[in-house]
C-alpha positions as CSV (number, residue, x, y, z in Angstrom):
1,X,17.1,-4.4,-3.4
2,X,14.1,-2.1,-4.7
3,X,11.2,-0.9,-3.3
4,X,7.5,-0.5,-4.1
5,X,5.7,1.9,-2.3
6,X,1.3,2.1,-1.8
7,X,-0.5,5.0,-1.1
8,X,-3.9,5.5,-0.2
9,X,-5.9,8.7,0.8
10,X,-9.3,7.6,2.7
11,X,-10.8,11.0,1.8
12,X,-13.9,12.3,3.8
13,X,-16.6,10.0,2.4
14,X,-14.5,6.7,1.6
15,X,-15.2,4.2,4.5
16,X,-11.8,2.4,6.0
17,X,-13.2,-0.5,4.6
18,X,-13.5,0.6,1.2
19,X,-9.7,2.3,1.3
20,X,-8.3,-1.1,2.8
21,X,-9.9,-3.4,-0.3
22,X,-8.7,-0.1,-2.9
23,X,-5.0,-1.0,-1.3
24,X,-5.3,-4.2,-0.9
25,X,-6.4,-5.1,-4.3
26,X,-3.3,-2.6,-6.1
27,X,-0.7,-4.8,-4.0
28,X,-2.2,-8.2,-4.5
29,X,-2.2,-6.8,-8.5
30,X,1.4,-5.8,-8.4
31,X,2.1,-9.0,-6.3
32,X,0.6,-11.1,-9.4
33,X,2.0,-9.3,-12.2
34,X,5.8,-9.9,-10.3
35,X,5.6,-14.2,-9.3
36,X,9.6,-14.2,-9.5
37,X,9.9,-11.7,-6.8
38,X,11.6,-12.1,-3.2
39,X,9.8,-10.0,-0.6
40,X,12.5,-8.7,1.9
41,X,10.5,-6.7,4.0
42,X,7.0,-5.1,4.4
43,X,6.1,-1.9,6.9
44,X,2.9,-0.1,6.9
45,X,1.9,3.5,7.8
46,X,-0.8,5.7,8.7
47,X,-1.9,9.2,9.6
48,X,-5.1,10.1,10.7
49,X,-6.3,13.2,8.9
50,X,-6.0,16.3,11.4
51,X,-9.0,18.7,10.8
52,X,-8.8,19.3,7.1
53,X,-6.6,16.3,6.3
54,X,-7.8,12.8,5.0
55,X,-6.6,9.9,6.3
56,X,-3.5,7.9,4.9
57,X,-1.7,4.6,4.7
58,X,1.4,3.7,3.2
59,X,2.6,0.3,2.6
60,X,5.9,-0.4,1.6
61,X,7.4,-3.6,0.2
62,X,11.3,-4.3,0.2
63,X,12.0,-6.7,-2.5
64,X,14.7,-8.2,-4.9
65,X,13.8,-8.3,-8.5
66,X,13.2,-11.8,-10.5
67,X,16.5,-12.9,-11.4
């Protein structure tokens, strides 16, 4: 089993919108450049920035290879 890990930073001026279809758009890339592959597991994370901190979400994929 492998896994492929997302990151995104929402920074201070990036809208949650704008940082979702950034993310969203890298995994359904990765997604198309991999058909063969069996997704085991997905879990997604976030942190809200504190007072100097951007917001982040994490998405990771459990997955094993083409064969």
């Amino acid at each position: 089993m492998k896994t492929k890990i997302f990151a995104i930073s929402q920074g201070y001026f990036r809208t949650l919108s704008r940082a979702s279809l950034s993310l969203e758009m890298q995994i359904n890339t990765w997604l198309n450049t991999n058909p063969g592959i069996k997704i085991i597991d997905i879990k997604q994370s976030s942190c809200g920035g504190g007072s100097l901190e951007p917001s982040k979400t994490i998405v990771s994929i459990w997955y094993e290879p083409e064969v």
